[in-house]
VOROBA-263788 format. One record per atom (N, C-alpha, C, CB): residue number from 0; atom name; x, y, z. Coordinates in nm, 4 decimals. Glycine has a CB too. Layout:
% residues N
@seq = NUM	atom = CA	c1 = X	c2 = Y	c3 = Z;
...
***
This chain:
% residues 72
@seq = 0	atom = N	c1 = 0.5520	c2 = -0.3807	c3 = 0.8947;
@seq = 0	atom = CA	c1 = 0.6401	c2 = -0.4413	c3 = 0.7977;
@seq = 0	atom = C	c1 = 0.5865	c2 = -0.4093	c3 = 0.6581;
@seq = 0	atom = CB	c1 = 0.6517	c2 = -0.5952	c3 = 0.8207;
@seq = 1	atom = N	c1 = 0.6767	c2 = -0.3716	c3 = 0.5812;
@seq = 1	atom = CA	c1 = 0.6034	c2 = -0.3071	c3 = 0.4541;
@seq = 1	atom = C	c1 = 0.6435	c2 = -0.4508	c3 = 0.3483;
@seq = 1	atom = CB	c1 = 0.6863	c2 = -0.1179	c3 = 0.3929;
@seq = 2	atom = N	c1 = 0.5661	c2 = -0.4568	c3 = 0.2609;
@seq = 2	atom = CA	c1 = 0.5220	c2 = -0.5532	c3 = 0.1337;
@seq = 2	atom = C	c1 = 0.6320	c2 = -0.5541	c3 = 0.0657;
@seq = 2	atom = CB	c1 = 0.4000	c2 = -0.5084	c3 = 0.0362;
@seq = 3	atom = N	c1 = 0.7068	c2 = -0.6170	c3 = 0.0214;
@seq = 3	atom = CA	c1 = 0.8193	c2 = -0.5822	c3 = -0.0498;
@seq = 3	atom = C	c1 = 0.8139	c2 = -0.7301	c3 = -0.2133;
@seq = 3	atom = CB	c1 = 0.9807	c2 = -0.5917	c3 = 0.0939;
@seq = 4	atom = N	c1 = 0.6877	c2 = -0.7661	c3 = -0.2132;
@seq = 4	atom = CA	c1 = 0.6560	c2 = -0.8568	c3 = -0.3396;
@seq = 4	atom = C	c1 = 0.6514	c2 = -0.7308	c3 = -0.4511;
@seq = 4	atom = CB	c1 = 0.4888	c2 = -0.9593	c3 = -0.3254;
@seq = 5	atom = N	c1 = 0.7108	c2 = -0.7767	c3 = -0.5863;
@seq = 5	atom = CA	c1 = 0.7053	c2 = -0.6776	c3 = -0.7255;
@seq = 5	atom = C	c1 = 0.5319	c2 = -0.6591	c3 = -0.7111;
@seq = 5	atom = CB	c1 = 0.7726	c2 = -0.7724	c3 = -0.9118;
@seq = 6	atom = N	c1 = 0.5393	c2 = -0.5681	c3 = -0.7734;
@seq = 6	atom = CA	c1 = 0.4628	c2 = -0.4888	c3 = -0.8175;
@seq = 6	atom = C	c1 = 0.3851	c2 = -0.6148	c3 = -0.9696;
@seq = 6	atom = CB	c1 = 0.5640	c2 = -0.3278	c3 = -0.8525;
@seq = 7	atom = N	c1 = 0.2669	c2 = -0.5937	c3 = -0.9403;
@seq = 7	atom = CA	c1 = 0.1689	c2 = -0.7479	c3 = -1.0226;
@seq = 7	atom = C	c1 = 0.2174	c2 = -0.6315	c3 = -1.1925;
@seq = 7	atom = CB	c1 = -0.1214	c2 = -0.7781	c3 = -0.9545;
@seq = 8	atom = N	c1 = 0.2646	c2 = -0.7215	c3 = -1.2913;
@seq = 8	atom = CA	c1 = 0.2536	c2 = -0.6682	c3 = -1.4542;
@seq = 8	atom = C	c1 = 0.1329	c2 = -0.5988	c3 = -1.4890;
@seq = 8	atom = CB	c1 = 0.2574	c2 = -0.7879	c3 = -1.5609;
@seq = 9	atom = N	c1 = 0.1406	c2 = -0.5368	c3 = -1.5630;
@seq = 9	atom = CA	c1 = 0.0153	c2 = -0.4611	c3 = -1.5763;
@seq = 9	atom = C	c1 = -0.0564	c2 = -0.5322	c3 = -1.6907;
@seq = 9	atom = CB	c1 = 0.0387	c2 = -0.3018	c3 = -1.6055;
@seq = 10	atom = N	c1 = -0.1884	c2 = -0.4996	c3 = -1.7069;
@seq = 10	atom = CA	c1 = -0.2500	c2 = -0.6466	c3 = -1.8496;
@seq = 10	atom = C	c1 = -0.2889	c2 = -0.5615	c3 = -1.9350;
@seq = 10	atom = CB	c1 = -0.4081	c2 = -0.7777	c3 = -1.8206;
@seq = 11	atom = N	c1 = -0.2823	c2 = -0.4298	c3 = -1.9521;
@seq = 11	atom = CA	c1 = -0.2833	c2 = -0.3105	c3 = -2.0264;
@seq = 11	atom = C	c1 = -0.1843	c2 = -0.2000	c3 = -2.0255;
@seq = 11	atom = CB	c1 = -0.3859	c2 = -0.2598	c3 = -1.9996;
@seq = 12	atom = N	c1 = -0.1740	c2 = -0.1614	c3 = -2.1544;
@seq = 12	atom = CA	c1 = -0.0864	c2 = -0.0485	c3 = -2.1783;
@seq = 12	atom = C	c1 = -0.1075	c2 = 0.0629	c3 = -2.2476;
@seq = 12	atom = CB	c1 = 0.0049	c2 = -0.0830	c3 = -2.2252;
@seq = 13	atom = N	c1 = -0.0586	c2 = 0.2214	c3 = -2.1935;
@seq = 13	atom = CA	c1 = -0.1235	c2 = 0.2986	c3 = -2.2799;
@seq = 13	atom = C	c1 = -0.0026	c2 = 0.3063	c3 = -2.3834;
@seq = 13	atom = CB	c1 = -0.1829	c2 = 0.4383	c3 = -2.2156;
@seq = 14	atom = N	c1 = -0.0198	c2 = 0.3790	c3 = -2.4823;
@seq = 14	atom = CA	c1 = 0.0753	c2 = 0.3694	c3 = -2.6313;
@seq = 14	atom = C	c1 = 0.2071	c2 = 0.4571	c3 = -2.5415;
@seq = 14	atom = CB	c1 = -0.0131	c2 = 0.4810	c3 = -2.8205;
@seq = 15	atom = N	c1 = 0.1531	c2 = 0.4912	c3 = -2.4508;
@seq = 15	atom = CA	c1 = 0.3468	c2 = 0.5713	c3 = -2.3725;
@seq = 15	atom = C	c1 = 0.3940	c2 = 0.4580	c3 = -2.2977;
@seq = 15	atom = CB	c1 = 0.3448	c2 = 0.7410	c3 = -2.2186;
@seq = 16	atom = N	c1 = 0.3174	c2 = 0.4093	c3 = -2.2429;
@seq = 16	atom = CA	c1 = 0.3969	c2 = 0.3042	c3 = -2.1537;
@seq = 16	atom = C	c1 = 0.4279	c2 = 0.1774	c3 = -2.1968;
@seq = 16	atom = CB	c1 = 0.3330	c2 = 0.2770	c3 = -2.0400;
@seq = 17	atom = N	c1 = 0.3671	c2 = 0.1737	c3 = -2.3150;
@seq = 17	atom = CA	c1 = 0.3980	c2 = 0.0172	c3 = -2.4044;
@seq = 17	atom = C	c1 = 0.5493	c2 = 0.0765	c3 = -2.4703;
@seq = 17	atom = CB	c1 = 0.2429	c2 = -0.0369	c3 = -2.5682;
@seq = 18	atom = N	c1 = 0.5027	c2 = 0.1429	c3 = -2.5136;
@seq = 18	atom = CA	c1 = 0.6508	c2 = 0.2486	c3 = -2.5643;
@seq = 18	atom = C	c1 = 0.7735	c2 = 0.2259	c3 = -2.4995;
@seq = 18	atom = CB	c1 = 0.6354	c2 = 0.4131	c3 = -2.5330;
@seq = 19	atom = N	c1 = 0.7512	c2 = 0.2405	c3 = -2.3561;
@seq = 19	atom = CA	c1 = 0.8799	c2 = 0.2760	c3 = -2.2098;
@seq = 19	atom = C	c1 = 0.9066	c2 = 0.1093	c3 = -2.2114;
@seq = 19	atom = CB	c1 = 0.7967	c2 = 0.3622	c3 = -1.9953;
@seq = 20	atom = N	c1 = 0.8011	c2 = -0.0164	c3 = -2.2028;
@seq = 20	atom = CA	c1 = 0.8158	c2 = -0.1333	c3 = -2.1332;
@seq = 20	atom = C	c1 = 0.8709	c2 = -0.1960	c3 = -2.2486;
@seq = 20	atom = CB	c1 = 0.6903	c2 = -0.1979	c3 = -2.0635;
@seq = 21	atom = N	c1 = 0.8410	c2 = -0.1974	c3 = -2.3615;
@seq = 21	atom = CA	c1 = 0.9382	c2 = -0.2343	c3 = -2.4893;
@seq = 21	atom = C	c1 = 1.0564	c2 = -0.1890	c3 = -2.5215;
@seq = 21	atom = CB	c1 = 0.8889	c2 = -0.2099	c3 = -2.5957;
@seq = 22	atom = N	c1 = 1.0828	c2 = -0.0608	c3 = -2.5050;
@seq = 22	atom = CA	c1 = 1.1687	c2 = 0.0056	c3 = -2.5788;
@seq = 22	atom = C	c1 = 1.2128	c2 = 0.0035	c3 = -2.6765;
@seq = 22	atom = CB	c1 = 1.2323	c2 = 0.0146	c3 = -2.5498;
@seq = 23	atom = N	c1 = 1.0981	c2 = 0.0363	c3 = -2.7783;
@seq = 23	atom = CA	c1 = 1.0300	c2 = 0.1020	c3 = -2.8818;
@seq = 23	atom = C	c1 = 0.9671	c2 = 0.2342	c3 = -2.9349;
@seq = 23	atom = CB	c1 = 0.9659	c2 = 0.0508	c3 = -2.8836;
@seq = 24	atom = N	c1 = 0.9708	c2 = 0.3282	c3 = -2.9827;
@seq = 24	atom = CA	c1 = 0.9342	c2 = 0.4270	c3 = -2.9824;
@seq = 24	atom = C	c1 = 0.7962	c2 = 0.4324	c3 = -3.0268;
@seq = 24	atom = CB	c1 = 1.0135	c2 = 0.4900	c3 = -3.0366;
@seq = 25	atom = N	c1 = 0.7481	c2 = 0.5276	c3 = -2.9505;
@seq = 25	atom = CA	c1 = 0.5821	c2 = 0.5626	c3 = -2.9991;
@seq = 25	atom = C	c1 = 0.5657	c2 = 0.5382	c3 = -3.1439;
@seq = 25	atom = CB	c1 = 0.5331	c2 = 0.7312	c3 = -2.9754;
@seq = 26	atom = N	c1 = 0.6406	c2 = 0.6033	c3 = -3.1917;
@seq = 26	atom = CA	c1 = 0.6000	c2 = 0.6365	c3 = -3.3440;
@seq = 26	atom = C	c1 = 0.6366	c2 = 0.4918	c3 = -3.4041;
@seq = 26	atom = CB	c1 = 0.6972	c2 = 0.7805	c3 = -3.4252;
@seq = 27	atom = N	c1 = 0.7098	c2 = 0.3723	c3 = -3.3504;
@seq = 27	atom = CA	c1 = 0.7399	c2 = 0.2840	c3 = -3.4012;
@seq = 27	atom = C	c1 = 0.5912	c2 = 0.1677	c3 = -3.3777;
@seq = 27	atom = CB	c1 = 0.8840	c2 = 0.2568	c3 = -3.3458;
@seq = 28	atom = N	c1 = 0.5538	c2 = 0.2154	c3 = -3.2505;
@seq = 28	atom = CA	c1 = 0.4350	c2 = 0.0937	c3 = -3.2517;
@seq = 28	atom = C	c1 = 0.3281	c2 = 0.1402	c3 = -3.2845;
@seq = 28	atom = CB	c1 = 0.4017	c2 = 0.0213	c3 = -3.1266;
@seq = 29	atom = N	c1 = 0.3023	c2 = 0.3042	c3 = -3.3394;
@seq = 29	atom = CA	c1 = 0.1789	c2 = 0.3226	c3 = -3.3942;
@seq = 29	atom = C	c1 = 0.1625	c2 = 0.3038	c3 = -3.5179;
@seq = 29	atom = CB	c1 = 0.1369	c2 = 0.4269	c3 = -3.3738;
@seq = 30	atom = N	c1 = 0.2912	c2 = 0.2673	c3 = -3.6175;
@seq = 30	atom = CA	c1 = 0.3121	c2 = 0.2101	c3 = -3.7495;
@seq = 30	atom = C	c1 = 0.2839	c2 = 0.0892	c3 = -3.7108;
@seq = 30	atom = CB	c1 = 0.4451	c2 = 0.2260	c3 = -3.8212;
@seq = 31	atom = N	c1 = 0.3035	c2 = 0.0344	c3 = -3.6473;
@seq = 31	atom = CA	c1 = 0.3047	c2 = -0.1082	c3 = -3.6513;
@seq = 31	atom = C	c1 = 0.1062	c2 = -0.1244	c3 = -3.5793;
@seq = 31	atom = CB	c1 = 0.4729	c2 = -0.1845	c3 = -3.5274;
@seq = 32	atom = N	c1 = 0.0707	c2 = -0.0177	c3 = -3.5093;
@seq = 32	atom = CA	c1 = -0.0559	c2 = -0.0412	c3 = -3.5061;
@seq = 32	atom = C	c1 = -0.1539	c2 = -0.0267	c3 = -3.6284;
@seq = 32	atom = CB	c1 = -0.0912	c2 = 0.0296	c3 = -3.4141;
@seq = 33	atom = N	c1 = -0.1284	c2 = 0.0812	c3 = -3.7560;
@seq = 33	atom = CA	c1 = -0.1363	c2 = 0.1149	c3 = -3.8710;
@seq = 33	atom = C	c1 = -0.1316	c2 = -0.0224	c3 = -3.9626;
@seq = 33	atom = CB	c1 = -0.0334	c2 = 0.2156	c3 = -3.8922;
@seq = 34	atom = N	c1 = -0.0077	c2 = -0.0958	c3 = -3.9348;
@seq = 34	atom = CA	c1 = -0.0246	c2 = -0.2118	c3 = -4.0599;
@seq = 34	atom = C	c1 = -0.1080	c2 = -0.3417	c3 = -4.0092;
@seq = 34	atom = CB	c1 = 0.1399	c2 = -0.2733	c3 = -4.1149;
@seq = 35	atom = N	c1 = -0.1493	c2 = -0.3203	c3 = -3.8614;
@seq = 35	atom = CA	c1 = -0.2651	c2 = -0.4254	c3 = -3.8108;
@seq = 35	atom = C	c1 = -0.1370	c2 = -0.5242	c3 = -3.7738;
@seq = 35	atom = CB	c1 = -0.4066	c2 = -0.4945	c3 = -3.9471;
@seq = 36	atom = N	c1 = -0.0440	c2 = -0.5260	c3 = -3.7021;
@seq = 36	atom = CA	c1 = 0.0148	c2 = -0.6316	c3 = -3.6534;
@seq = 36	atom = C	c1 = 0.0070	c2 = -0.5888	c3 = -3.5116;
@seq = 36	atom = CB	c1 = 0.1517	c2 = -0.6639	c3 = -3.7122;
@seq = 37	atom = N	c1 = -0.0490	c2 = -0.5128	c3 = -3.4756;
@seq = 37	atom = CA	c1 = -0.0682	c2 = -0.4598	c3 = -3.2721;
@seq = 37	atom = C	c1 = -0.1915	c2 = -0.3477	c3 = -3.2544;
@seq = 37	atom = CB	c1 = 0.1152	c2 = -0.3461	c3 = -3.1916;
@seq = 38	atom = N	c1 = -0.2786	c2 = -0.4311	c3 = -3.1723;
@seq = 38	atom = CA	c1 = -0.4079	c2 = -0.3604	c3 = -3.2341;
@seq = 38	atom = C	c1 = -0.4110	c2 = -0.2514	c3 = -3.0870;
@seq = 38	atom = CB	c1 = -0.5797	c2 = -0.4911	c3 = -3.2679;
@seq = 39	atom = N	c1 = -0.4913	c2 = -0.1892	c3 = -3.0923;
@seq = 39	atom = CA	c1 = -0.5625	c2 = -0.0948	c3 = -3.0002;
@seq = 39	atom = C	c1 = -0.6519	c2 = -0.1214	c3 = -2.9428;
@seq = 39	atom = CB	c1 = -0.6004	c2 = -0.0026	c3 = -3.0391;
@seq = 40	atom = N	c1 = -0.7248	c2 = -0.1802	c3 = -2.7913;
@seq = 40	atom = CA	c1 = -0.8274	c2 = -0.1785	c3 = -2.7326;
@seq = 40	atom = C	c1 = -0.8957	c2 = -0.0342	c3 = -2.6779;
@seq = 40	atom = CB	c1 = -0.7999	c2 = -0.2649	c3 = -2.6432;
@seq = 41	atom = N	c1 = -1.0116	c2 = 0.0037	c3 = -2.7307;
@seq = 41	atom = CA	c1 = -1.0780	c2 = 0.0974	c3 = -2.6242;
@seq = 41	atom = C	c1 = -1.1662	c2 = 0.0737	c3 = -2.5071;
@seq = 41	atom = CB	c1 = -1.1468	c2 = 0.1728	c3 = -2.6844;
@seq = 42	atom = N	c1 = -1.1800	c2 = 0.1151	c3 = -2.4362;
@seq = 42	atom = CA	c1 = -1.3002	c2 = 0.1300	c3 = -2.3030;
@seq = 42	atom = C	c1 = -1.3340	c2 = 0.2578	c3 = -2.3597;
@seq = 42	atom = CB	c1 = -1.2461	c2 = 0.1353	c3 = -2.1100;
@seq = 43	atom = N	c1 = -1.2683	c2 = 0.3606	c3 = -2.3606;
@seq = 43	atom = CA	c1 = -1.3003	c2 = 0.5214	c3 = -2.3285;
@seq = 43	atom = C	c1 = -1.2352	c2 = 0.5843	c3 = -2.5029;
@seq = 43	atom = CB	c1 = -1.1785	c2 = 0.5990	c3 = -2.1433;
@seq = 44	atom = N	c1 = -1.2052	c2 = 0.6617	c3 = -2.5156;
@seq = 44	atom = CA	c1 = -1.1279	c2 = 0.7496	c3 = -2.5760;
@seq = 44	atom = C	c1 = -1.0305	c2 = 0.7097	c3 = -2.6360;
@seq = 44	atom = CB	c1 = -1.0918	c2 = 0.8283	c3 = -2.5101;
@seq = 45	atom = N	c1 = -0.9279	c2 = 0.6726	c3 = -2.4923;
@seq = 45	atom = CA	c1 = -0.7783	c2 = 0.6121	c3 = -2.4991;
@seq = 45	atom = C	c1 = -0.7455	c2 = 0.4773	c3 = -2.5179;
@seq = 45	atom = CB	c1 = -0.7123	c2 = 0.6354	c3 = -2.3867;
@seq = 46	atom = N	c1 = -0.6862	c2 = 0.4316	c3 = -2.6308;
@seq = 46	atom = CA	c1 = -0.6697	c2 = 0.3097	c3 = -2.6213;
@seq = 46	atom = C	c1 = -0.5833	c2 = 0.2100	c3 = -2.5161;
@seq = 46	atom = CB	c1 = -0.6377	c2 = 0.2997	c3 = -2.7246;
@seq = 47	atom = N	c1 = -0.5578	c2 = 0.1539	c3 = -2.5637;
@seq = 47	atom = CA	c1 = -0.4741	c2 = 0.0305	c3 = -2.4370;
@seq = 47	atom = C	c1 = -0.4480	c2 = -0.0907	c3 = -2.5392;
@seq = 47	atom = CB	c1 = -0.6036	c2 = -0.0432	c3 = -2.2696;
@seq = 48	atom = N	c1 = -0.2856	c2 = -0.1004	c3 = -2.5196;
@seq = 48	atom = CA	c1 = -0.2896	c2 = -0.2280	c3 = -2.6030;
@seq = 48	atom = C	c1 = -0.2160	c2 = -0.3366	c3 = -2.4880;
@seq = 48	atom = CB	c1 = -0.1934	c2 = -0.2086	c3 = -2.7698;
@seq = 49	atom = N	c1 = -0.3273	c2 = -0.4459	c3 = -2.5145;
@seq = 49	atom = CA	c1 = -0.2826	c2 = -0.5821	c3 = -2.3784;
@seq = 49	atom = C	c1 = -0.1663	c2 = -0.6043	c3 = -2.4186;
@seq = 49	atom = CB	c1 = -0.3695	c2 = -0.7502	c3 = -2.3659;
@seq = 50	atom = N	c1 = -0.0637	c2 = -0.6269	c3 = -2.2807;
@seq = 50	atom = CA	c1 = 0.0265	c2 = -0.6627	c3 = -2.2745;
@seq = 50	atom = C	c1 = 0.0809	c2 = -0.7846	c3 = -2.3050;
@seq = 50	atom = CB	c1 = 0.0375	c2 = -0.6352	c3 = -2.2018;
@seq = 51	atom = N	c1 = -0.0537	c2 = -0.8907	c3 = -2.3326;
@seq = 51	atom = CA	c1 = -0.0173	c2 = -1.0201	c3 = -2.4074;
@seq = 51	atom = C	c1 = 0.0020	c2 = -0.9553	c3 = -2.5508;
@seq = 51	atom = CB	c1 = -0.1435	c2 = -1.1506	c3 = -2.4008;
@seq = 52	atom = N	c1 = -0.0346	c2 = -0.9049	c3 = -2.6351;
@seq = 52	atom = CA	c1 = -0.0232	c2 = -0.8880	c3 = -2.7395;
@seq = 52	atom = C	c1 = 0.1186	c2 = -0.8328	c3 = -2.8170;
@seq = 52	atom = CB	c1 = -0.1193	c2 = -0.8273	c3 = -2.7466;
@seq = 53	atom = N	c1 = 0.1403	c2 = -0.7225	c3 = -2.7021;
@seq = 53	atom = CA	c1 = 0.3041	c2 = -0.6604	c3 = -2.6903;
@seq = 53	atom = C	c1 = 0.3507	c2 = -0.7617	c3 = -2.6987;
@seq = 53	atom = CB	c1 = 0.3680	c2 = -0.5816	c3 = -2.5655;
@seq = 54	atom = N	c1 = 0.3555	c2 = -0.8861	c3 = -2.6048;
@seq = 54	atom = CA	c1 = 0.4757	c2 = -0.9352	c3 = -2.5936;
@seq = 54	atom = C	c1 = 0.4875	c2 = -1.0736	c3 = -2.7409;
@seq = 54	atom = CB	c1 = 0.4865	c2 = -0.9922	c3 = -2.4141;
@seq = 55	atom = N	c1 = 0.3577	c2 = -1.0779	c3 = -2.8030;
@seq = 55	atom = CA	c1 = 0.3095	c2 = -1.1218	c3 = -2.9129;
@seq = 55	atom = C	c1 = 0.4017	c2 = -1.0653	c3 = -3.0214;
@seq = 55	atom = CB	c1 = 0.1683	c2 = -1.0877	c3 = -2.9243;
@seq = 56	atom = N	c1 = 0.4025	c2 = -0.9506	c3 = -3.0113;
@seq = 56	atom = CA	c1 = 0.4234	c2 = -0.8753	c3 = -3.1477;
@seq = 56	atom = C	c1 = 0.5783	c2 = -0.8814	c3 = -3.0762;
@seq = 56	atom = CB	c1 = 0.3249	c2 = -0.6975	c3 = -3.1950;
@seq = 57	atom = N	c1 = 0.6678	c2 = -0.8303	c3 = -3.0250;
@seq = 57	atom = CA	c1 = 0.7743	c2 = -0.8340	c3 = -2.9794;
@seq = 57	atom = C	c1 = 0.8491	c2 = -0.9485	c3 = -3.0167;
@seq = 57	atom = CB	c1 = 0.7631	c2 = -0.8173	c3 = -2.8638;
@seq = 58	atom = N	c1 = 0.7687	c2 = -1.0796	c3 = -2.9962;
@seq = 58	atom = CA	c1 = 0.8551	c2 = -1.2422	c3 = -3.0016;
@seq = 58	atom = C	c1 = 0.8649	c2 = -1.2215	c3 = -3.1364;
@seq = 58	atom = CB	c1 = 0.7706	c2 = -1.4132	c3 = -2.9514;
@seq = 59	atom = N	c1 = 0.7136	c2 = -1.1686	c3 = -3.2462;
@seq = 59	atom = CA	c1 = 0.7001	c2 = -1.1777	c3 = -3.3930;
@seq = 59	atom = C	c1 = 0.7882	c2 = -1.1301	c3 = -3.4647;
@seq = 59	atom = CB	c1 = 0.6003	c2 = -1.1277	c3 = -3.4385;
@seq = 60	atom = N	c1 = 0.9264	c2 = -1.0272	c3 = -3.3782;
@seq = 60	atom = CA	c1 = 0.9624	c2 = -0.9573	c3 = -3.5062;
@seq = 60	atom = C	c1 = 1.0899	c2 = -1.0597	c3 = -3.4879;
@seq = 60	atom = CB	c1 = 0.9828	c2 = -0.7633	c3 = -3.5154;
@seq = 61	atom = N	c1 = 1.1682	c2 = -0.9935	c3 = -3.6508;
@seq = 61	atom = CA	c1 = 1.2900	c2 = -1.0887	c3 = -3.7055;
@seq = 61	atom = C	c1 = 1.3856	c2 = -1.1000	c3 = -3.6175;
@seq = 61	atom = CB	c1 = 1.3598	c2 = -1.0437	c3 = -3.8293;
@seq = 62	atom = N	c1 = 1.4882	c2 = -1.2246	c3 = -3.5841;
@seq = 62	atom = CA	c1 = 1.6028	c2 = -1.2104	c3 = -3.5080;
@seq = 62	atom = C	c1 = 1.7720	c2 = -1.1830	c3 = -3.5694;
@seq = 62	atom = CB	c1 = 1.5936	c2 = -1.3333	c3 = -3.4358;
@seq = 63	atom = N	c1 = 1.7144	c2 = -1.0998	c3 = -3.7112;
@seq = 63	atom = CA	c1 = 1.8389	c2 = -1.0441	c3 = -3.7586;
@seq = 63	atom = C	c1 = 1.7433	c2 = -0.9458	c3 = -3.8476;
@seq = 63	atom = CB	c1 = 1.9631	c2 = -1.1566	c3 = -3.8399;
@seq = 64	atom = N	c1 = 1.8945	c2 = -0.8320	c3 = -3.8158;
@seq = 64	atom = CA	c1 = 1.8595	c2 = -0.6376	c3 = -3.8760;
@seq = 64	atom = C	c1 = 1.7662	c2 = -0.6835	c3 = -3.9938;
@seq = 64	atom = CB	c1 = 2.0396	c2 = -0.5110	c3 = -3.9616;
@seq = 65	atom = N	c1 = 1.7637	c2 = -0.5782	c3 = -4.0520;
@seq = 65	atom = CA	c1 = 1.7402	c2 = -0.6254	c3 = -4.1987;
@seq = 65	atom = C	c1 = 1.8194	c2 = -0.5967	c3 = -4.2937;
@seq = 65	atom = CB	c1 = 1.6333	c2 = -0.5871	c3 = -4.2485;
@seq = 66	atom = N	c1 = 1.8054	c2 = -0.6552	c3 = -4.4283;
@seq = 66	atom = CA	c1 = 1.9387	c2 = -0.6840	c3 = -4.5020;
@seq = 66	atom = C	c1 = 2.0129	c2 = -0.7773	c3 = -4.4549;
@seq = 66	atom = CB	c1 = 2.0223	c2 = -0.5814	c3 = -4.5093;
@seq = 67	atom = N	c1 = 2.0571	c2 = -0.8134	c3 = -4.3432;
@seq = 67	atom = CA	c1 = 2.1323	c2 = -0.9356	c3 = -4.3248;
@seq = 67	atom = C	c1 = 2.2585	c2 = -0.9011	c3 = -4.2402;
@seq = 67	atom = CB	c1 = 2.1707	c2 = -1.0002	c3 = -4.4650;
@seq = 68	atom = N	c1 = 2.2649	c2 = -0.7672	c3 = -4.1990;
@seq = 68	atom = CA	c1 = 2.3731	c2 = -0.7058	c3 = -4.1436;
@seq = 68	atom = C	c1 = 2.3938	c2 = -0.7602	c3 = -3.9878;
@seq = 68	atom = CB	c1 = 2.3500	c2 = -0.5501	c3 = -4.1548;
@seq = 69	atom = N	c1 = 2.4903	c2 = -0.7881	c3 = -3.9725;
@seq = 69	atom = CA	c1 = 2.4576	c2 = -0.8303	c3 = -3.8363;
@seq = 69	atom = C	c1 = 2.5328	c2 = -0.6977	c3 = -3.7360;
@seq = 69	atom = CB	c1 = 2.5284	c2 = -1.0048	c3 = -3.8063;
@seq = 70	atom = N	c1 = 2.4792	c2 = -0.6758	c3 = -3.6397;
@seq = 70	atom = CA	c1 = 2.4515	c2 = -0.5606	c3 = -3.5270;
@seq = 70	atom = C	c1 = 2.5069	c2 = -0.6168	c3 = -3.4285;
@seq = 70	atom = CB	c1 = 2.3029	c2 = -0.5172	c3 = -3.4881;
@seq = 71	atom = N	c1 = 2.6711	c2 = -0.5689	c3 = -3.3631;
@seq = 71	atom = CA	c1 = 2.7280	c2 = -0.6193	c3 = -3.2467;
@seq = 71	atom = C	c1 = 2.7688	c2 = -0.5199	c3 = -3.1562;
@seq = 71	atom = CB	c1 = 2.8323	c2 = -0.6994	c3 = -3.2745;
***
Protein backbone atom coordinates (compact mmCIF):
# COMPACT_ATOMS: atom_id res chain seq x y z
CA UNK A 1 0.00 0.00 0.00
CA UNK A 2 1.73 3.13 -0.99
CA UNK A 3 1.73 6.45 1.45
CA UNK A 4 -0.48 8.76 0.01
CA UNK A 5 -0.02 11.69 3.14
CA UNK A 6 1.33 15.32 1.30
CA UNK A 7 4.52 15.58 1.04
CA UNK A 8 5.95 17.45 4.78
CA UNK A 9 6.58 21.71 3.56
CA UNK A 10 9.89 22.25 3.13
CA UNK A 11 11.63 24.74 6.08
CA UNK A 12 14.06 25.98 3.43
CA UNK A 13 14.17 27.44 0.12
CA UNK A 14 16.54 27.92 -2.59
CA UNK A 15 16.02 31.59 -4.35
CA UNK A 16 14.35 29.23 -7.47
CA UNK A 17 12.06 27.52 -5.48
CA UNK A 18 11.02 30.35 -3.14
CA UNK A 19 10.52 32.01 -6.50
CA UNK A 20 8.07 28.88 -7.92
CA UNK A 21 6.24 28.56 -4.14
CA UNK A 22 5.43 32.37 -4.04
CA UNK A 23 5.01 33.30 -7.33
CA UNK A 24 7.28 35.92 -7.43
CA UNK A 25 10.02 36.33 -9.64
CA UNK A 26 13.66 35.75 -8.83
CA UNK A 27 14.62 39.06 -9.61
CA UNK A 28 11.70 40.30 -7.46
CA UNK A 29 12.87 38.60 -4.16
CA UNK A 30 16.49 39.28 -4.68
CA UNK A 31 15.53 43.12 -4.55
CA UNK A 32 13.68 42.56 -1.84
CA UNK A 33 16.69 40.47 -0.38
CA UNK A 34 18.93 43.71 -1.31
CA UNK A 35 16.66 46.16 0.76
CA UNK A 36 16.97 43.62 3.92
CA UNK A 37 13.25 42.80 4.13
CA UNK A 38 14.06 38.71 3.23
CA UNK A 39 17.30 37.66 4.28
CA UNK A 40 19.51 34.78 2.97
CA UNK A 41 20.68 31.85 5.18
CA UNK A 42 23.99 30.02 4.29
CA UNK A 43 25.32 26.48 5.30
CA UNK A 44 27.47 26.22 2.04
CA UNK A 45 27.79 28.62 -0.87
CA UNK A 46 24.04 28.61 -1.63
CA UNK A 47 21.78 30.38 0.26
CA UNK A 48 18.30 29.25 1.55
CA UNK A 49 15.74 31.50 2.65
CA UNK A 50 13.33 29.78 5.61
CA UNK A 51 10.15 29.36 4.60
CA UNK A 52 8.86 31.06 7.80
CA UNK A 53 10.30 34.13 6.66
CA UNK A 54 8.74 33.87 2.97
CA UNK A 55 5.67 33.56 4.33
CA UNK A 56 6.68 36.66 6.74
CA UNK A 57 7.56 38.82 4.01
CA UNK A 58 4.56 37.68 1.76
CA UNK A 59 1.75 38.56 4.72
CA UNK A 60 4.17 42.06 4.95
CA UNK A 61 3.44 43.30 1.65
CA UNK A 62 0.46 45.95 0.89
CA UNK A 63 -3.16 44.67 0.22
CA UNK A 64 -3.68 47.29 -2.52
CA UNK A 65 -1.43 47.94 -6.04
CA UNK A 66 0.28 50.89 -5.55
CA UNK A 67 -1.04 54.25 -6.22
CA UNK A 68 -4.34 53.16 -5.16
CA UNK A 69 -5.45 51.47 -8.36
CA UNK A 70 -7.44 48.76 -7.73
CA UNK A 71 -6.58 45.38 -9.88
CA UNK A 72 -9.73 43.15 -10.86
Amino acid sequence: MSDLRPAPRPLAYSIEDAARASGYSISVLQRAIARGELSKRYANRKGVILADELDEWLHSLPTEPPGGASVE
